[in-house]
C-alpha positions as a Markdown table, in Angstrom:
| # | Residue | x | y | z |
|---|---|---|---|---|
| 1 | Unk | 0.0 | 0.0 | 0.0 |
| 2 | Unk | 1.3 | 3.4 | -0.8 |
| 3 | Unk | 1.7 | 5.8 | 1.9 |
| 4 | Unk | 1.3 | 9.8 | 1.5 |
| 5 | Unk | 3.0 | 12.5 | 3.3 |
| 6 | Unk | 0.4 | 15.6 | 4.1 |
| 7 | Unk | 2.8 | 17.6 | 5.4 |
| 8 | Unk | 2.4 | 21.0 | 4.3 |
| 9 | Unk | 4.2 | 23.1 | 1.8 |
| 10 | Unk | 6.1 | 25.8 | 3.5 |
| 11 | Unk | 7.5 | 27.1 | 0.4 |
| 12 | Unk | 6.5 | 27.0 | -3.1 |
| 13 | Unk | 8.2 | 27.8 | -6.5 |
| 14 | Unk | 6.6 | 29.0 | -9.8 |
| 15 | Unk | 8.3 | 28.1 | -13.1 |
| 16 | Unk | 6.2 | 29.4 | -15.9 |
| 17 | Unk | 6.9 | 31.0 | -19.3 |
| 18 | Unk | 3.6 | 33.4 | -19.3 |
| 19 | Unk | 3.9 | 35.8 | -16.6 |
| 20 | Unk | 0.4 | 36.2 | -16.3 |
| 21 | Unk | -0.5 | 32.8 | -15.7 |
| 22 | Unk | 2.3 | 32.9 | -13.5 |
| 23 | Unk | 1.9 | 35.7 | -11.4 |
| 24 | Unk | -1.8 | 34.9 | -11.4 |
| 25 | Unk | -1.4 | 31.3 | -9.6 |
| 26 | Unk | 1.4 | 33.1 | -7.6 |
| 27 | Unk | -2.0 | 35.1 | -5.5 |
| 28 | Unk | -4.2 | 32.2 | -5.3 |
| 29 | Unk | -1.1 | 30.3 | -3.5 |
| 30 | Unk | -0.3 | 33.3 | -1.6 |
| 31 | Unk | -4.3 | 34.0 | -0.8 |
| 32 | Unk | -4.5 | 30.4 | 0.1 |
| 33 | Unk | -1.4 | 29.8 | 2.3 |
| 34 | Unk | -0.5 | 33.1 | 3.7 |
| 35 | Unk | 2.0 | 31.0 | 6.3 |
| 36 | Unk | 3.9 | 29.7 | 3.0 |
| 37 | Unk | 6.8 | 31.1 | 0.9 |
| 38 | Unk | 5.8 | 31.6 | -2.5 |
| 39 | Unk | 8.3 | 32.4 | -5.1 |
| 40 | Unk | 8.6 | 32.6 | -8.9 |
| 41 | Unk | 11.8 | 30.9 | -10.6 |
């Protein structure tokens, strides 16, 4: 059986090619997970 870790994230990189898209998952993480470290790569 497999077994899953649910630890949260504490920190969390963006790589993305369209900056929108990008910076626009970069709020919903940030609106989501105020605690975590959200950065784009």
């Amino acid at each position: 059986m497999t077994a899953y870790n649910m630890t949260a994230a504490r920190q969390v990189i963006i790589h993305g090619d369209c900056w929108p898209v990008v910076s626009a998952v970069q709020a919903v993480v940030r609106a989501m997970r105020p605690e975590c470290r959200c950065d784009i790569a």
